[in-house]
N, C-alpha and C positions, 0 to 999 in steps of 0.2 A: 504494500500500500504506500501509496505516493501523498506529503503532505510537504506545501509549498508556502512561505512568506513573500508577500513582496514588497518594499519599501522604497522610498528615492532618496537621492544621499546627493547634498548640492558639492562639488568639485573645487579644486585651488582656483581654477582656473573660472570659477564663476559658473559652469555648467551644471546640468542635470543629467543624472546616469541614475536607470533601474536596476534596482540591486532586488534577487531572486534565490530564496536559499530554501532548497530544497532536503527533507529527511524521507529516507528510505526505512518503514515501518517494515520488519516483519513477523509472518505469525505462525514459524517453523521452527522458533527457538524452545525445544525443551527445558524444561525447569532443571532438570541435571538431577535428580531424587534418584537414586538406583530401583527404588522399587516401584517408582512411577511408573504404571500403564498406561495412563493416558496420554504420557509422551514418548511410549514406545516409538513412534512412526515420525517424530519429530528429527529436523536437522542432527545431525551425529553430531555431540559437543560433551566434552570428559563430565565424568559423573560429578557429583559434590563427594568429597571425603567424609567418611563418618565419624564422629566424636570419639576418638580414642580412650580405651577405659579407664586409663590411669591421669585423665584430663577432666572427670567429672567435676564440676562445677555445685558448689553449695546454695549457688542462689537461683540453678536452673537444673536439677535431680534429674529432668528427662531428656530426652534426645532433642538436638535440637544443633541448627546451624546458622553462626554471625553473619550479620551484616555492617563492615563497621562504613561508615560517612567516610567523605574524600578526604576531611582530614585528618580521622584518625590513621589511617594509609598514610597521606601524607606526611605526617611527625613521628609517625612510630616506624614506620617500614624505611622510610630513607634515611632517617635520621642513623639511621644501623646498615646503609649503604655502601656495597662495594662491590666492583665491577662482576655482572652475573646475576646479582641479586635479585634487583629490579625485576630482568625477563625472566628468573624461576619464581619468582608471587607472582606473576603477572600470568602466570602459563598456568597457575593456579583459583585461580580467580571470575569468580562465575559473571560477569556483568549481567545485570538485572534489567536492564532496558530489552522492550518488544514492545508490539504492539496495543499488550495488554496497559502496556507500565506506562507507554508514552503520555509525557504532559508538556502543555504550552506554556509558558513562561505569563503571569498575569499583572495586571497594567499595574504598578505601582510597586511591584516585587522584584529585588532586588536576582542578580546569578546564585548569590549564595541560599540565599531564603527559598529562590525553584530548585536547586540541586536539593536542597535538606529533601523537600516535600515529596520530589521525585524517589528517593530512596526509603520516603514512609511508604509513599504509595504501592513500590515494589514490595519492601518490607508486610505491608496489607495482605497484596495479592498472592505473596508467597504462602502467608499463615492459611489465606481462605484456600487457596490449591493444596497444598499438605495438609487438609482435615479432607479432601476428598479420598487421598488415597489411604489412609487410616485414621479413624478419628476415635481410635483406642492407644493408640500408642503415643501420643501426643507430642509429634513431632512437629519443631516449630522454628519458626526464625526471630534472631534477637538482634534489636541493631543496638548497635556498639557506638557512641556519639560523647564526646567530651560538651558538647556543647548545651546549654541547659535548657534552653528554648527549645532545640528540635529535640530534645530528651522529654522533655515539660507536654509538648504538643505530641509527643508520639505514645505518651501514658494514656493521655486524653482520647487519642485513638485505639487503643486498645493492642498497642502494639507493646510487647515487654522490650525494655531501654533501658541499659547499665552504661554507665561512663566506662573507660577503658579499665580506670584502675580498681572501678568496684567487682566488675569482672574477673582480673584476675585474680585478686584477692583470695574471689572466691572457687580457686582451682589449689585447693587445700592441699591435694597432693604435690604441687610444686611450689613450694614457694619461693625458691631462687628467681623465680618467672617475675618475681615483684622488681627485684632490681634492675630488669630489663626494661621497666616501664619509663619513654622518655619524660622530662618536665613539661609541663601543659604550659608553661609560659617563663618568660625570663623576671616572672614576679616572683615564681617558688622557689622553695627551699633556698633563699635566701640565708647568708649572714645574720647571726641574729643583732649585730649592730646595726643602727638604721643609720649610720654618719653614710652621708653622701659620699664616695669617691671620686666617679667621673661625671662630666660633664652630659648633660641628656644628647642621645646622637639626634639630629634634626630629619625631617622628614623629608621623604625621598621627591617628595614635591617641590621642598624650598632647594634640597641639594642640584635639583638640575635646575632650577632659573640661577642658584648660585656659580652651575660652571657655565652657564648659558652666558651671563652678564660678567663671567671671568675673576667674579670673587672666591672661586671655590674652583681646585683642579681635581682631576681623577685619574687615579693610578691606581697601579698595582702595590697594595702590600708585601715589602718582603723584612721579617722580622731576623736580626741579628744570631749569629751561632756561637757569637762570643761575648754576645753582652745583652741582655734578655730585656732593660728598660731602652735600648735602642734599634731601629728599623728606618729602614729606606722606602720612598714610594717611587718607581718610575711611571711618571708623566704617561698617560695615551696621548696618539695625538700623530702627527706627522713626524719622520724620522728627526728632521732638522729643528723640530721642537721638543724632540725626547729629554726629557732632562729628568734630575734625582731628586729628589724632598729627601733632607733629614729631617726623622722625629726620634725625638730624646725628651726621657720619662717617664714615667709609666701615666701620668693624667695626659697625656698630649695624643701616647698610645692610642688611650681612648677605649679598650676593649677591641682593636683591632686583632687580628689572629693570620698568621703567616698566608698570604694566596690572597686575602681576602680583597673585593676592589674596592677601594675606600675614596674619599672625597677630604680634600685636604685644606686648611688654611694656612697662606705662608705667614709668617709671623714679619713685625718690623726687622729691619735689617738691622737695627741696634740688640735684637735677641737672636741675632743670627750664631751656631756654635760649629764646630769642628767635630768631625768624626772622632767617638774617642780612642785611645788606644789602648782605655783597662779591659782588662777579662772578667767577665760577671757572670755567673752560673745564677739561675735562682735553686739555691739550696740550702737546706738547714730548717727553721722550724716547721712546722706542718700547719699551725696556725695559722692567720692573715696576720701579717704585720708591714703595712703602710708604712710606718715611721723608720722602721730597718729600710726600706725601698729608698725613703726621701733623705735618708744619709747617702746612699751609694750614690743617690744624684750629683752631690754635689762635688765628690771625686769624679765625674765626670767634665765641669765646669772649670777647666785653668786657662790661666792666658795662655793665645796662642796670636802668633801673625795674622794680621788681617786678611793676607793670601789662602789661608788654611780652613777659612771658616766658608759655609754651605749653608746651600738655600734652606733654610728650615720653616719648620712644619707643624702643623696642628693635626691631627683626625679629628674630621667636627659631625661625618657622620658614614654610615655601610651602603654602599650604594647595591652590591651582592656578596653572600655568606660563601667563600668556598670551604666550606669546613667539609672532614672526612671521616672517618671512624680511622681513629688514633692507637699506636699499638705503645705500650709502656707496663708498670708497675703502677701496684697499689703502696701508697707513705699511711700502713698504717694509725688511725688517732693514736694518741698518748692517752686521750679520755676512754675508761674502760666503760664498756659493755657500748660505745660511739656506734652508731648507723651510719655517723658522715666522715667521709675519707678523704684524703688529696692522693690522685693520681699524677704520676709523673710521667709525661709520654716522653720514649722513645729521642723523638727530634727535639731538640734544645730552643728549636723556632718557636716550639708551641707550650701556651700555658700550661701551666699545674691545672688540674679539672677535680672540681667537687663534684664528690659520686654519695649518691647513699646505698650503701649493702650489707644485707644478714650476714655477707661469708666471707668478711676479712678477713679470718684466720687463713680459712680453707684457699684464696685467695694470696697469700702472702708468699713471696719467693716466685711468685708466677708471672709468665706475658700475659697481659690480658688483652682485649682491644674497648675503646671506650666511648661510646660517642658525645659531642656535645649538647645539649639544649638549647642554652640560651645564656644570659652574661648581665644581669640587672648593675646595674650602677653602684649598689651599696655591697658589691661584694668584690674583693681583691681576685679573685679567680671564677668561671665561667662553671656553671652546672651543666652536667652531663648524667649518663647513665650505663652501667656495664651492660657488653653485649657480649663476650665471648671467652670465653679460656683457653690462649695457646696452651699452656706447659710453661713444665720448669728452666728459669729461668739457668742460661747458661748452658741448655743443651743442644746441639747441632741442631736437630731437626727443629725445632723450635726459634734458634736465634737463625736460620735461616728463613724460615716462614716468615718471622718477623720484617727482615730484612725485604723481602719483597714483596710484601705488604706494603711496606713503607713507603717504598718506592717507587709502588704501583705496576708492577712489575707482573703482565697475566702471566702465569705460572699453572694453572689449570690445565690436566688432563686436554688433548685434543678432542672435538668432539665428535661422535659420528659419522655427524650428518658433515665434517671438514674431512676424516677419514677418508669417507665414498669418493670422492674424488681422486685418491692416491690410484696407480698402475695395479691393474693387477700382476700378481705374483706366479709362474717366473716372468718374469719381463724381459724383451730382447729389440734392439733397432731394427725396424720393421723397414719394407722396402717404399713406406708409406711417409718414414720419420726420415729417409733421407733424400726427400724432396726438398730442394732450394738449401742443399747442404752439400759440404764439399767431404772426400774422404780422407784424412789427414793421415791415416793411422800407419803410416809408412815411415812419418817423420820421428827424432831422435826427442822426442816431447819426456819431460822431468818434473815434478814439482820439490818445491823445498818449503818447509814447514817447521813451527816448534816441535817435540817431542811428544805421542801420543794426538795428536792433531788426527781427527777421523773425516772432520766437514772440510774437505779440502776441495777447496773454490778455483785457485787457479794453478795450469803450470805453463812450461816455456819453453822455448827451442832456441839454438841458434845454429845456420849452418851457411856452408860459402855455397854461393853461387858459382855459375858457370861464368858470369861474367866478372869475377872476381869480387864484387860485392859479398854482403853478410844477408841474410834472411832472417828478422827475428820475429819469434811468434808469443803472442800469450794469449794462450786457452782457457775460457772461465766458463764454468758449470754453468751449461744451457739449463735455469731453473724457470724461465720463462715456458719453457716447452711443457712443464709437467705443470707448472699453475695457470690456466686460463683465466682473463677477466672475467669478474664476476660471481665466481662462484664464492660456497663456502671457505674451500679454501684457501683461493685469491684474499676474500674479506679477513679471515682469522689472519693470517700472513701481515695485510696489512695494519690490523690492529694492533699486534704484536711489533711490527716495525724494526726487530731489529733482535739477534740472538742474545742470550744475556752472560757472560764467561763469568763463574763464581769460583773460588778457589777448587771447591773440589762436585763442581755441580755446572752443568751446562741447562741454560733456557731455551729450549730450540726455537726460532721462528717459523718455522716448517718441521713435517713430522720425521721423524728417526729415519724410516724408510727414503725417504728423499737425502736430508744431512750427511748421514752416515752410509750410506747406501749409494743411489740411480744416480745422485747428483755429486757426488763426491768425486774426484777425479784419480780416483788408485789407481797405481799399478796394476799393469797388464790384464783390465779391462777395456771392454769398448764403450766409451761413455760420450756421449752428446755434448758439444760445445758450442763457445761463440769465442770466435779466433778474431785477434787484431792482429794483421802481419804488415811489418814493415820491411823493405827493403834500405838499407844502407849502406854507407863507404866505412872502412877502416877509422874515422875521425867521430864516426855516431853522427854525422849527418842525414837526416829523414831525405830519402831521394823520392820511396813510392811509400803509399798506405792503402791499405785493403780490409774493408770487412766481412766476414763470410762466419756462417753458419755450420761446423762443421761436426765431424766425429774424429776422435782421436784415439789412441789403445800407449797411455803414459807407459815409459820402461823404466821407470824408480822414481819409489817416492823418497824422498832426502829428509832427514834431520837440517837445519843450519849447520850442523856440527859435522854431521857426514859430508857434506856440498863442500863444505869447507877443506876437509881431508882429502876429498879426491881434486882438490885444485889446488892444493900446496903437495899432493906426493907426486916426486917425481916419476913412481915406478906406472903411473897410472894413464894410459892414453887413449883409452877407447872413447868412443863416439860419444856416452851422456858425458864423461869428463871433459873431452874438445866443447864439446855445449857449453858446460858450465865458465870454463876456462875463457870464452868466446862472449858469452855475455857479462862475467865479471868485468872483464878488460872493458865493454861500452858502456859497463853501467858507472864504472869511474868518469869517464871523460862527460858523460850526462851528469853526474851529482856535481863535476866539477863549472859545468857551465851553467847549471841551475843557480849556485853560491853565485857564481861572477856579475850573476841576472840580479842577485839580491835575496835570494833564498837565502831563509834562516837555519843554522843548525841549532836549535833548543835543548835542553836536557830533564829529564826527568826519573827520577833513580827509580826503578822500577826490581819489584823482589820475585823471587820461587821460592814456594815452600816445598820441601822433600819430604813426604809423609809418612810414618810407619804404617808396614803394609797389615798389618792388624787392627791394630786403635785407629787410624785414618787421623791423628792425632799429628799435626807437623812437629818434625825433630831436626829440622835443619832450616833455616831462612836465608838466602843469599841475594842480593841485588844482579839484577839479569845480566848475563854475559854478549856481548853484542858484539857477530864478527862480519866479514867481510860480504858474508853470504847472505843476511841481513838486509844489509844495504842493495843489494844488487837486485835483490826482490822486489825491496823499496821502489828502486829506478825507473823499475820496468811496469811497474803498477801504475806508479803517478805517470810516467807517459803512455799509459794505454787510458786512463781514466781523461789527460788532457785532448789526446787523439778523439776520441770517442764524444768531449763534449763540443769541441769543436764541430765535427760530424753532425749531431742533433741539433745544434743551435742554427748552423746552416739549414738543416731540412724545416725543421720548427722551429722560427726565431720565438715564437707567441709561447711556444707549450713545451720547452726545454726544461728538465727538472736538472737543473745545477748546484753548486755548492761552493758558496764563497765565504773570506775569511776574513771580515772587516777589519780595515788599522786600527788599534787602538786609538781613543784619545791621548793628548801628552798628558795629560793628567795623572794617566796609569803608569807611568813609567818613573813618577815622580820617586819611586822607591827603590828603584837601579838605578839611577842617576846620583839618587844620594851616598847609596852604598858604594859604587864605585868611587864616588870623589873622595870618600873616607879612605879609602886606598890610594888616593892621588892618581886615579885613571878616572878619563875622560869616554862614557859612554855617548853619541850621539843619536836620535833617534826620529830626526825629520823624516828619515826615507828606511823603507825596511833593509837598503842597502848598506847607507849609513850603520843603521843598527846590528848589521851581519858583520861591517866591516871592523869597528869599533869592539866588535866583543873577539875579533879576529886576534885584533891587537892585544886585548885586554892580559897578558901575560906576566907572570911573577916568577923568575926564577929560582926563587924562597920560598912557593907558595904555589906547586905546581895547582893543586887543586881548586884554585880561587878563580879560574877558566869556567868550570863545570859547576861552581858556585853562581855565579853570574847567569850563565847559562839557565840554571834551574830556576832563577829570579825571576828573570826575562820569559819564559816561560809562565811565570802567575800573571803578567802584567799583560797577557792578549786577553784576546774579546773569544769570542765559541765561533765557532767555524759552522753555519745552518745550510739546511734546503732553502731553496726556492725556485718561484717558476721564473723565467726567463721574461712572460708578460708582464710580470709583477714588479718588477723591478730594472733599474739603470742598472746599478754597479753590482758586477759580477765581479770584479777583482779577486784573489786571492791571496793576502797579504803574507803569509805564512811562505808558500809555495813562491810569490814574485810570477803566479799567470794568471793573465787577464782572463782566462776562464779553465771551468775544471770540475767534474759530477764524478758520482762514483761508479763504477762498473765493475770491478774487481772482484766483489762478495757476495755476490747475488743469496748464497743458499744463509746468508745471517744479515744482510740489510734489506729492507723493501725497496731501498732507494733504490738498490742497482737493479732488481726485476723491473721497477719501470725505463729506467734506459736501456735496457735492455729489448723492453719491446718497441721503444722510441728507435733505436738503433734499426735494431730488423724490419720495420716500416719503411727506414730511410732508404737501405738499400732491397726494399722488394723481399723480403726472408718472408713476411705476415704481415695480415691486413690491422686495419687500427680501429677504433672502436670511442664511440661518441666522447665518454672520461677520459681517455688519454688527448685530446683535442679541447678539452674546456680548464682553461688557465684559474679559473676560479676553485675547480674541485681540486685543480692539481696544487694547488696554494695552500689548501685544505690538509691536504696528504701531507706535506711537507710539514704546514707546522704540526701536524702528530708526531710525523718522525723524527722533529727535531725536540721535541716532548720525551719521548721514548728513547733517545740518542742520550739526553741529559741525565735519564732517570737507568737507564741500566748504566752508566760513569759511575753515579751516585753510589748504585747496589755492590757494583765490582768493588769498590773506596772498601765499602764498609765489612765485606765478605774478608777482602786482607786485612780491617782493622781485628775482627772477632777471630782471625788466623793467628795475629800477631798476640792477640790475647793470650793463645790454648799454647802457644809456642814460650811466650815469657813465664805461662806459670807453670810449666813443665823445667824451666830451664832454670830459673829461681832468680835472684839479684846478680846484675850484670854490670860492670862499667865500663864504656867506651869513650872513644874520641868523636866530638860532636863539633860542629860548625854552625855560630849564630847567623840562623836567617833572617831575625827580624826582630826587634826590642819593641818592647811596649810600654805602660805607665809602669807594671805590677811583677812584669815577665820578660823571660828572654825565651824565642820558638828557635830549635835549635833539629839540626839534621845529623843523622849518625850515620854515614856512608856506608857502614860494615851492611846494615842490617834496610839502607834506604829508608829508615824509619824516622819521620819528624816526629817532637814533640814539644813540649810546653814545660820550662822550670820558672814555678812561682816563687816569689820573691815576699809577700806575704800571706801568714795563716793566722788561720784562726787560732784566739787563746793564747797567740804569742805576741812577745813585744814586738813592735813595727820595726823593722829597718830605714837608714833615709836613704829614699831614692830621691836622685831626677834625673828627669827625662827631660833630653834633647831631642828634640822631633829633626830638626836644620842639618844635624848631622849624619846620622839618627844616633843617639846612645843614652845607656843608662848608668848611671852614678849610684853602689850602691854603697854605702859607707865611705870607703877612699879609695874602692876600687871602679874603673870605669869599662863596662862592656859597649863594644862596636859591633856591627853587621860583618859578618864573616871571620869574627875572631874565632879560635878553638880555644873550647873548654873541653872538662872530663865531669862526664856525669854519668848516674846510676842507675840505672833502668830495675824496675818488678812491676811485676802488677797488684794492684790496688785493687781488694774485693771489699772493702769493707760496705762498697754502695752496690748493692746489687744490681740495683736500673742501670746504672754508667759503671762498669767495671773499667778500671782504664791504667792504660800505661801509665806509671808514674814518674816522672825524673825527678832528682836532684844534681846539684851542685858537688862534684868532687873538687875539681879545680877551675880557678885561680883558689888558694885559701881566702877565705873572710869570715872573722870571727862571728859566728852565733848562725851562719849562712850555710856552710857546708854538712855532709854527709860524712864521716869520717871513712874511709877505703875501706877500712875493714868491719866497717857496720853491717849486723845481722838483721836489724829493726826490719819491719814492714812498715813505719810510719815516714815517708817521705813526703818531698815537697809541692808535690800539685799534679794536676791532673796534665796528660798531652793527649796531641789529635795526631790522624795520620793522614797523608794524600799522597797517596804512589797511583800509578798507571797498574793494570795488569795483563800479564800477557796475553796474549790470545790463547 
């Protein structure tokens, strides 16, 4: 049944347009009752579940099934949200609209007031159907409504109405179900002081005439990992108006929360302040204590040069909540037999969260995950509610869940309906699969890899021509071929974006069968590729370039270490060795004319851990060894990825997915500028040339290691390397690399990026046809910024997979002291690198319960003055590594002070104590 509105709607432009909205009634939808007859013959639509026994209900004894209102769904189901979720309630979930239910919206009623009445009136219709099909058993429907009015009005109609939480209450058998229940509003469970803290956030009416009339900006919140009353907003807006708000405080904070978009006031330029440079954890009591907050402020607050200080900031109101379900620990009360607890999440961006629950004990030592509520003004921390129990805390399987949780990281089982899509099994090149494909498998083809590498993406060839020329080829797993657009598992592929490498755990982007297997390019198989072959002279000059589709049958797969072997022994001359030996020598003269362009060489200490083959427990950590065979892979990558984007950007200037690497601003560099002048060398950084050339020089023959110091600096001080589409954007540059343009192609079976250039490529040259999304610049925009989403968040998970490695390694190994190198001084601290182990960390300079020491701090230099001794940026000290369990939430490496001596300051060498001097962080690269 067909039922139509029609109204007229006057236009910008002063015109009249009929506006015509049509609902499609219909009256084939079963009620879903399992033992309904009468809607035997009704549309096929999953049954309703029935009341599980050990869920009975004290205030409804007989059968009977919820209806709860949109917004009990809405605050309770999402609010406990995480990717999955959503579409399993949803696949659960009866919708009560037909033709029976349908109602008109009536003249003076508001959306929300016809939505209530519409789910009485279902609610109605359901009670009077389910007394036809037994009106002894007394099965019944109950809506489920926080709200008091359509609670109020749905008694009156004869409809039984519980709010959410008298409901569960009354499910006697569970009552942990109670601490699941979210806050009904950010008015509950309150603080029981009523002092005002922050400021009321403004409504979201006044906020946009405030950014409309440019009183008020909007950005993104990003809250601080080293100082908890400070946060940065960047600006929306056009590139060349992107700019930073500092906000310092916790009232300025406002109750913002890490992601969140907020709406900002700039403060007078006379309360403008400087980023600071203390470390500030929020820890210690479990109470609310403001006044402990509004001291730490004002350690924040020294003179600094007027050049030093930043646009600062107010939060004056939330323009949207990105809040998520948080993983961390519960800070059990102090107050015995307390319901109310502070949870401590996981990331250091995010508030302590008041929870109320029966099962603190049973709860204590665990991961939990926790969601938020709401954040009322009179309370120091934000109300939430527990949703879930990892485990105990500290154990692999648990601190890795966590970890990609956190990170956002899908990790779920592949499903199905992505599965059906895989090859059937055995699989073989069909005379079908090598159309518009060349047969390679003749050629001296190799790849070279880390150790245990199974997804092996690309390998390479080199051989002489007849006309004396070189041939070189690289082969990259044709995964385009096995994922079609569109499908399942085209879509999971791209959700996923990107393979995730954990210490001792791989995240596929594609399913095992493809990774490990059809797409992987071993040894003395015949497997499916996509070949870039160039033709060259003796000097590495590109003469021809060719792309083709092809098959290849690789005759060794290589270690670095092995590749390496068979190119430094003399005894060795066969054909994969002439290859190897053939491309080493071009990939030199290419890395050497890359640097001369202005390519950077960077450094970033990078570890492997060597595991016991029993416990899986690391027993050896060492910083990656990096040899010739490395680089040579390197070379030949970055010129098949530059080859290749050239190629697409020519065929599709609009719909090229590429990947550029913006200059930093000089801003960033202000901290290898300084360090190096402390050392009387002069880094420059107008041009990435300049800056490649300057750290060329930067040498100490007293000090060989202050090269690789630099190096690793210069390294924090760039920008993130993203996608994008070609129509979206002017500058493609690549500041890192010094080319004007550059996408990925390389990796197909672990980035998304590359399967779509990959079918951009095969379009260009006629391989496959192209298909409406890879031609729309806007969807391709779309893709990109997930992937560069997903790019940032499996970085993030690798960090923290070697932070919790580095954990299980130092407290197996006990208190350690090394030689360490200051990377950076603070107000409180010096962050210092251990090269043995690639491990940065943090030695504090004050604790708690102890006398203060005097420091200061020189930002102009950079250094810190701590009694009468003075630390510099790249000085060596000796400090003492364990790990610190006393905090279970944050287990953390702890440094102290061996050397230089400073009374009341040091560790003494031959201390057994566990009580050292502060907590460190870690940020290494991990290998593939």
């Amino acid at each position: 049944m067909l039922k139509s509105k029609t109204f007229l709607k006057k236009t910008r432009a002063g015109g009249v347009v009929k506006i015509v909205r049509e609902h499609y009634l219909r009256d084939d939808i079963g009620c879903g009752a399992p033992t309904c007859a009468a809607c035997d013959g009704a549309h096929a639509a999953p049954a309703l579940e029935s009341q599980p026994g050990d869920q009975a209900s004290s205030l409804c004894p007989w059968p009977h099934y919820l209806l709860p209102d949109t917004n009990v769904l809405l605050h309770q189901i999402i609010s406990a949200w995480k990717p999955g979720t959503w579409a399993s309630v949803a696949s659960r979930l009866r919708p009560p609209g037909s033709l029976e239910t349908y109602i008109e919206q009536e003249q003076g009623e508001n959306a929300n007031d016809r939505n209530d009445r519409a789910i009485r009136v279902a609610a109605k219709w359901y009670n009077e159907h389910l007394k036809k099909i037994s009106a002894e058993n007394q099965l019944q429907v109950i809506l489920i409504t926080n709200d008091k009015k359509n609670k109020e009005k749905a008694v009156e109609e004869g409809i039984p109405a519980f709010t959410c939480e008298e409901y569960v209450k009354s499910l006697t058998a569970n009552p942990e179900l109670i601490d699941r229940l979210a806050c009904l509003s950010e008015d509950t469970n309150e603080i029981e002081s009523g002092k005002i803290i922050f400021s009321e956030h403004l409504p979201l009416s006044k906020l946009q005439q405030g950014i409309k009339s440019g009183s008020y900006l909007q950005g993104t919140f990003r809250a601080s990992r080293e100082n908890y009353l400070e946060a940065t907003v960047w600006i929306h807006g056009d590139k060349e108006d992107e700019k930073e708000i500092l906000i310092q405080g916790l009232r300025h904070l406002n109750r913002a929360i890490h992601e969140d978009v907020v709406a900002v006031e700039l403060l007078p330029r006379s309360q403008w302040v400087a980023p600071s440079s203390v470390v500030l954890h929020d820890e210690g009591p479990t109470e609310d204590d403001v006044e402990r907050d509004e001291e730490r402020e004002l350690m924040l607050k020294t003179a600094v040069s007027e050049k030093m200080l930043r646009a600062t900031g107010r939060v004056v109101g939330i323009i949207k909540r990105n809040w998520r379900p948080y993983c961390g620990m519960l800070s059990k009360s102090d107050i015995k037999e307390s319901r109310r607890h502070l949870f401590t999440p996981a990331d250091k961006r995010i508030p302590r969260i008041r929870i109320e629950t029966r099962q603190a004990s049973a709860l204590e030592g665990r991961r939990i995950i926790v969601a938020i509520d709401g954040w009322p003004r009179n309370s120091r921390y934000p109300n939430g509610h527990f949703v879930k129990n990892l485990g105990d805390v500290g154990e692999k399987e648990t601190e890795t869940e966590v970890l990609l949780l956190e990170h956002d990281v899908p990790h779920q089982p592949f499903s199905q309906a992505v599965l059906s899509f895989l090859p059937k099994m055995p699989w073989s090149i069909t005379e079908k699969d090598m159309k518009n494909r060349e047969d390679l498998r003749h050629l001296c083809v190799c790849s070279v890899d880390p150790p245990g590498c199974t997804d092996i993406d690309d390998a390479l060839h080199c051989r002489k021509l007849s006309n004396g020329n070189l041939e070189v080829g690289v082969h990259i797993a044709d995964v385009s071929h096995f994922i079609r657009p569109g499908n399942a598992l085209d879509q999971e592929s791209a959700r996923r974006g990107t393979t995730v490498y954990l210490c001792e755990k791989r995240i596929d982007m594609v399913p095992e069968l493809l990774s490990s297997n059809l797409c992987s390019l071993r040894s003395n198989v015949d497997r499916l590729a996509f070949s870039c072959i160039w033709e060259m002279n003796h000097n590495a000059e590109i003469l021809k370039t060719r792309f083709t589709k092809s098959v290849i049958n690789s005759k060794a797969s290589l270690t670095y270490a092995e590749a390496q072997m068979r190119i430094d022994s003399a005894a060795m001359n066969d054909d994969i060795t002439t290859s190897l030996r053939g491309l080493n020598k071009l990939a030199k003269i290419l890395k050497r004319g890359r640097i001369e362009k202005g390519a950077l060489t960077l450094s970033s200490p990078e570890v492997r851990f060597h595991m016991d083959s029993e416990t899986h427990d690391p027993i050896d950590l060492q910083t990656k060894e990096l040899r010739e065979t490395n680089s040579m892979v390197e070379e030949f990558m970055l010129l098949a990825n530059i080859s290749v984007a050239k190629k697409i950007h020519e065929e599709f200037s609009e719909h090229a997915l590429l990947r550029k690497h913006p200059a930093p601003p000089p801003s960033n560099y202000e901290i290898l500028v300084k360090a190096a002048k402390s050392k009387n060398l002069e880094i420059k950084t107008d041009t990435a040339k300049s800056l490649a050339d300057s750290l060329d020089r930067a040498e100490s023959p007293d000090f060989p290691y202050l090269n690789t110091l630099l190096r690793i600096l210069a390294t924090r001080c760039m920008m993130q390397a993203v996608y994008f589409c070609s129509g979206m954007d002017n500058d493609f540059h690549h500041y890192g690399l010094a080319s004007p343009i550059y996408t990925h192609f390389t990796s197909p079976i672990r980035r998304y990026a590359d399967i779509i250039v990959h079918r951009l490529l095969a379009v260009a040259i006629g391989a496959d046809c192209t298909y409406p999304e890879l031609t729309d610049k806007h969807k391709l925009s779309d893709i990109c910024k997930n992937l560069n989403f997903r790019h940032k968040m499996a970085q993030y998970a690798q960090r923290a997979s070697v932070a919790f490695h580095t954990q299980l390694f130092f407290k197996n190994k006990g208190i350690v002291s090394e030689e360490a190198y200051i990377l950076f001084v603070r107000k409180n601290a010096i962050v210092v690198l251990i090269p043995k182990y690639g491990l940065e960390g943090t030695v504090f300079f004050e604790e708690k319960d102890k006398p203060k020491p005097r420091l200061t701090y020189d930002d102009e230099i950079p250094s810190l003055r701590i009694e009468g001794t003075v630390f510099h940026v790249f000085d060596k000290v000796k400090v003492k590594i364990t790990l610190d369990s006393s905090n279970l939430q944050h287990q953390k490496i702890r440094m102290a002070l061996v050397e230089p001596q400073i009374p009341g300051i040091n560790i003494p060498p031959d201390v057994s104590d566990m009580d050292l001097s502060g907590p460190g962080g870690k940020k290494r690269k991990l290998e593939k």
